[in-house]
C-alpha positions in Angstrom: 0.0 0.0 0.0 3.0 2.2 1.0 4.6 1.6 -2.4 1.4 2.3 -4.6 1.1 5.9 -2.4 4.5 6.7 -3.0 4.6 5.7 -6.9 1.2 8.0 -7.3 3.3 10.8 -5.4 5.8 9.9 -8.3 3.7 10.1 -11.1 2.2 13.8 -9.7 5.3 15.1 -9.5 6.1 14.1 -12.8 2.8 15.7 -14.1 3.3 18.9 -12.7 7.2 19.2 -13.6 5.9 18.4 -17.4 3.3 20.9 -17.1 5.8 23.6 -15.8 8.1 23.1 -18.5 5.8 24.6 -21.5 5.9 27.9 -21.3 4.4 30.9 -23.6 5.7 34.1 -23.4 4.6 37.5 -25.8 5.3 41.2 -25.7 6.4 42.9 -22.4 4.6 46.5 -24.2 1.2 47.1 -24.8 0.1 46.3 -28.3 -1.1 48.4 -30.8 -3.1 47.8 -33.8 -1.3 46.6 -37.1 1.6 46.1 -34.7 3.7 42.7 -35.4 3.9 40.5 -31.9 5.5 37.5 -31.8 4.8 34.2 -29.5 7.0 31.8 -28.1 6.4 28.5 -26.9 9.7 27.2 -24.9 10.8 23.7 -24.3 14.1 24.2 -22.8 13.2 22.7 -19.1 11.7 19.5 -20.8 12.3 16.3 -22.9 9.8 17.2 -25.6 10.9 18.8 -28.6 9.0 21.7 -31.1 7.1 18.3 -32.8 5.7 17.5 -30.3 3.9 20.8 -29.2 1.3 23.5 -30.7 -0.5 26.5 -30.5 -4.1 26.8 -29.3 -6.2 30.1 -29.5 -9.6 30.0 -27.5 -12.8 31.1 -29.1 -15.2 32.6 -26.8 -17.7 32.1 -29.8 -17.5 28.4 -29.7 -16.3 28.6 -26.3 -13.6 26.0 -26.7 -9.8 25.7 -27.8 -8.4 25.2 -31.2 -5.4 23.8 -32.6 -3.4 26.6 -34.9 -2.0 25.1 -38.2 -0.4 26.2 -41.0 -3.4 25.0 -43.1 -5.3 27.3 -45.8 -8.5 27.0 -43.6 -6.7 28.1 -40.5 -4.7 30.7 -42.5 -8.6 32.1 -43.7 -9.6 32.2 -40.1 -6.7 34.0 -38.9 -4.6 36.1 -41.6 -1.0 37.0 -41.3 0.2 34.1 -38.5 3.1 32.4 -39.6 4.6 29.3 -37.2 8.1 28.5 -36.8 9.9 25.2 -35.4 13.0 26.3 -33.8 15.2 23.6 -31.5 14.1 25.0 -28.0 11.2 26.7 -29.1 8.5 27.1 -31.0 7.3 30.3 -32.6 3.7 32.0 -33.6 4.4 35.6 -35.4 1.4 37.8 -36.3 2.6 40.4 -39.4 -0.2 43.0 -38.4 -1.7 42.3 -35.4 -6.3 43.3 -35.6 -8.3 43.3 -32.7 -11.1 41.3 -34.6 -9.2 38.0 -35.7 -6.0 37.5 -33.4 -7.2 39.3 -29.9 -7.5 36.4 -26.9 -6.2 33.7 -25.2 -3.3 31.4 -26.5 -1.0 28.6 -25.0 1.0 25.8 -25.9 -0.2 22.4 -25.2 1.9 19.0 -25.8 0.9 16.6 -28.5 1.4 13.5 -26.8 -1.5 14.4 -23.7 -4.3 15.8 -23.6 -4.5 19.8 -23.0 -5.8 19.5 -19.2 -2.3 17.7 -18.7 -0.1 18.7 -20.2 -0.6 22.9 -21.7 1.1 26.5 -20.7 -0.7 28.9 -19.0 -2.6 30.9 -21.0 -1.4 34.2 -22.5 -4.2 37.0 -23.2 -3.3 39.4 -25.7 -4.7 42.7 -25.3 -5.3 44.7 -28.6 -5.2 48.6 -28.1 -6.8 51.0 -31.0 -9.3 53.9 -32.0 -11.1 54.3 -35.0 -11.4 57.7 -36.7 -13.6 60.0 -34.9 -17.1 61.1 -36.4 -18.9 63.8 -35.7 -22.6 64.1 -36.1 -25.1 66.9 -35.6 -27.7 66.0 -32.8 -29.4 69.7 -32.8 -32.3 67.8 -33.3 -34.4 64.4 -33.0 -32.5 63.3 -36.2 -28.9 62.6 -36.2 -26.9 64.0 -39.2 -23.6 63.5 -40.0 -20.9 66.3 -40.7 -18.3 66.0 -43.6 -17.0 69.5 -42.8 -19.4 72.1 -42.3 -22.2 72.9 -40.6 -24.9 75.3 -41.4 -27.0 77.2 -38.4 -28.6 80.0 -37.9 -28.6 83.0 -36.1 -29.9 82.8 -32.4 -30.3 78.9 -32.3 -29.0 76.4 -30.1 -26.1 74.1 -31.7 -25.4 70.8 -30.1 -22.3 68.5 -31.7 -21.3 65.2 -31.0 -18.2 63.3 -31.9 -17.8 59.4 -31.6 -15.6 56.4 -32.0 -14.8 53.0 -30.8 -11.7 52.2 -29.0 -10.4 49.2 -26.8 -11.2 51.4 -23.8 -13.6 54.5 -24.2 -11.6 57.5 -24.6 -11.7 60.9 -23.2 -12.7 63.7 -25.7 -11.9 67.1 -25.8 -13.3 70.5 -28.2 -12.0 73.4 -28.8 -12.7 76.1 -30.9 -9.4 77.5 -33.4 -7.7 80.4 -32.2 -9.3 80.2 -28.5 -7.7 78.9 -25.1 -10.9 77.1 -23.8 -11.1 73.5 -23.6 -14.8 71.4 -23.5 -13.7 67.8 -21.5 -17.0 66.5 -23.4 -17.7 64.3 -26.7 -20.6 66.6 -27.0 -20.3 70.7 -27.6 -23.5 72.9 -26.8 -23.7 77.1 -28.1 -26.3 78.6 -27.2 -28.1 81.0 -28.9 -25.6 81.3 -31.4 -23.7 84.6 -32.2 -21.9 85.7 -36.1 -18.8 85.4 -34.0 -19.4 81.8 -33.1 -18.5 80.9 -36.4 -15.3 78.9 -37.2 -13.5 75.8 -36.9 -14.1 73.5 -33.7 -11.6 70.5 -32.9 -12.9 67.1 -31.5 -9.8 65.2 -30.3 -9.9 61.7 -28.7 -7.3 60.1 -26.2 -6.7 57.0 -24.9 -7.3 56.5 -21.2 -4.2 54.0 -20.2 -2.1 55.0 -23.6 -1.3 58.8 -24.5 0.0 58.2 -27.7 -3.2 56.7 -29.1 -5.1 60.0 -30.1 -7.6 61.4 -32.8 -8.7 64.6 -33.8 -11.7 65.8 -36.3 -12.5 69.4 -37.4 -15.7 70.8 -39.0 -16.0 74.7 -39.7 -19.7 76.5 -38.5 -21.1 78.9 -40.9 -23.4 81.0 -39.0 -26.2 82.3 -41.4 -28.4 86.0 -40.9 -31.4 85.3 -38.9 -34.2 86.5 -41.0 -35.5 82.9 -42.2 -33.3 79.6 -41.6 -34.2 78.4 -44.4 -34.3 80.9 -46.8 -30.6 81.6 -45.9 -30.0 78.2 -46.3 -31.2 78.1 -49.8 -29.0 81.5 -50.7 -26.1 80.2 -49.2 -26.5 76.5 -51.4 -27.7 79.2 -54.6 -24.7 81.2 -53.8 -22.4 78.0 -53.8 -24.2 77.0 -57.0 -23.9 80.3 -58.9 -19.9 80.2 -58.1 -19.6 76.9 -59.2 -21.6 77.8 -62.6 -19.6 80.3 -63.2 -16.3 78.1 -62.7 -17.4 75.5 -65.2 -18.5 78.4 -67.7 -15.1 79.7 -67.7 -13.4 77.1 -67.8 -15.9 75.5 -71.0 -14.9 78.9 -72.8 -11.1 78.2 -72.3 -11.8 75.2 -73.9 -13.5 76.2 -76.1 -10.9 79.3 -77.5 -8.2 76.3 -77.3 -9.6 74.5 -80.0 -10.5 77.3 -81.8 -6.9 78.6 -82.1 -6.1 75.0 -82.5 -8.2 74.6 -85.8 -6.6 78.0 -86.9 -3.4 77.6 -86.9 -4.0 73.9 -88.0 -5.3 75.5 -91.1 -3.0 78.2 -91.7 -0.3 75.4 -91.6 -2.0 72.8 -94.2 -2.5 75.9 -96.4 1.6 77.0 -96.2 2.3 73.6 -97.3 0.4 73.3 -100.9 2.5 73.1 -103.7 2.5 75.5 -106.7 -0.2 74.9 -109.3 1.5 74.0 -112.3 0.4 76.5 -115.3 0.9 74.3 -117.9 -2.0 71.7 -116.4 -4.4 75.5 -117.5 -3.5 74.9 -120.9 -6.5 74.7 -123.7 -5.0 71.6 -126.0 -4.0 72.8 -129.4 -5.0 70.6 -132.0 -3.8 70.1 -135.7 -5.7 70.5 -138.8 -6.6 67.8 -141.5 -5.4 67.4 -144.4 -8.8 68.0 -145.7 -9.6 71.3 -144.2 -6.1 72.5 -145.7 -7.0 71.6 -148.7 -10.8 73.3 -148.9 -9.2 76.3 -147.2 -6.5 76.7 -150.1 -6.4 79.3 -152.8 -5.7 76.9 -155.9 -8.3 74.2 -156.9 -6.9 71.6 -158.8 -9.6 70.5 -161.9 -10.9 67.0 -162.0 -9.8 64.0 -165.0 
């Protein structure tokens, strides 16, 4: 009984020195998006070698472990991952790291046991990035998006929001160009808004945990007079329209004198390069008289035998 105790011990002891010799290590930095990060599965502290161990990335989808192969499926699934045998080690390197296909758990489990027996630890890769900011006009029920400018009118309230999606949520700032003041809000309120309102407003973004992961968006606010919102709106769009008619006229008119002078001197040139008309080709043909003409048209008639 004492023997079959002590040769279980044995055999635990064995387990758990196997299990502490697989270990996975990755990058002692925070990682950024389209970074490249590189895993490492060592071996040096057992009697396995880099056949006899792989990769496994959980899926919280399927909520189980998978196997990572360098198979055309696999490579569908995750892009950019290329493994490496080495002697000691085995090695998983991700070209450009996304936060969609290669963020998660990984570890390194032994071939030859099943993954509760003999694995790693696992590794969680943390993915930090920010999307480009957007920034949307929420004056009213309706939510409108701003490419760059924003029309309003005289003596309404203005309320702008700017947005994006992050690993962590960020901290946003605005701030108008050419003042000091600083709005710690995604959102930026005028009220009542004044001609001198007008101009272009910054929305920046920044990570909580890492400073250098910042964005910035700017749109420009064209206040308009106050006698009818939507009248002004219209003469501001005729104005833009008018100016932009007038553009393309001009620039149809250049074109249009181009060719012109073109076709000119085209002409000018063709007709410079005729050759002389030759002034024999006028010539009326002169043509001989008979014999019998001559002979009515003389003056001595010869009598008939």
């Amino acid at each position: 009984m004492r023997g079959f105790i002590l040769f279980a011990i044995l055999v635990i002891a064995h387990a758990h020195s196997s299990i502490a010799a697989l270990v996975i290590k990755g990058p002692d930095k925070p990682v950024l998006e389209n970074d490249e990060v590189t895993l490492e599965c060592l071996l040096s502290d057992s009697e396995l070698n880099t056949s006899q161990v792989h990769f496994e990335k959980f899926s919280k989808y399927m909520n189980k472990w998978y196997r990572l192969e360098e198979e055309p499926m696999y490579r569908q699934c995750i892009p950019g991952v290329i493994l490496r045998r080495e002697a000691s080690q085995l090695l998983l390197s991700i070209r450009s790291i996304h936060s969609y296909f290669h963020q998660g758990l990984y570890r390194c489990v032994a071939d030859n046991a099943t993954a509760t027996d003999n694995s790693s630890q696992p590794l969680a890769i943390t993915i930090n990035y920010m999307r480009e900011l957007s920034v949307y006009d929420v004056s009213t029920s309706s939510r409108k998006f701003i490419k760059e400018n924003l029309l309003v009118t005289l003596g309404d309230d203005v309320e702008v929001e700017c947005s994006t999606t992050a690993s962590e949520a960020p901290q946003y700032f605005w701030q108008k160009y050419g003042e000091d003041w600083i709005v710690p809000s995604s959102k930026l309120r005028l009220k009542k808004v004044r001609m001198e309102d007008g101009g272009d407003y910054t929305c920046m973004a920044e990570h909580p945990t890492l400073s250098s992961l910042k964005k910035s968006s700017t749109i420009s606010i064209t206040v308009l007079p106050a006698t009818n919102g939507r009248l002004n709106q219209a003469w501001y769009d005729s104005t833009n329209l008018v100016l932009m008619t007038s553009v393309a006229g001009a620039v149809l008119l250049v074109l249009i004198l181009s060719i012109t002078v073109f076709l000119v001197r085209r002409a000018k040139q063709a007709k410079s390069t005729k050759g002389p008309i030759d002034d024999h080709s006028q010539k009326k043909p002169i043509y001989t008289a008979s014999v019998e003409s001559l002979a009515s048209t003389s003056g001595d008639k010869q009598p008939l035998v």
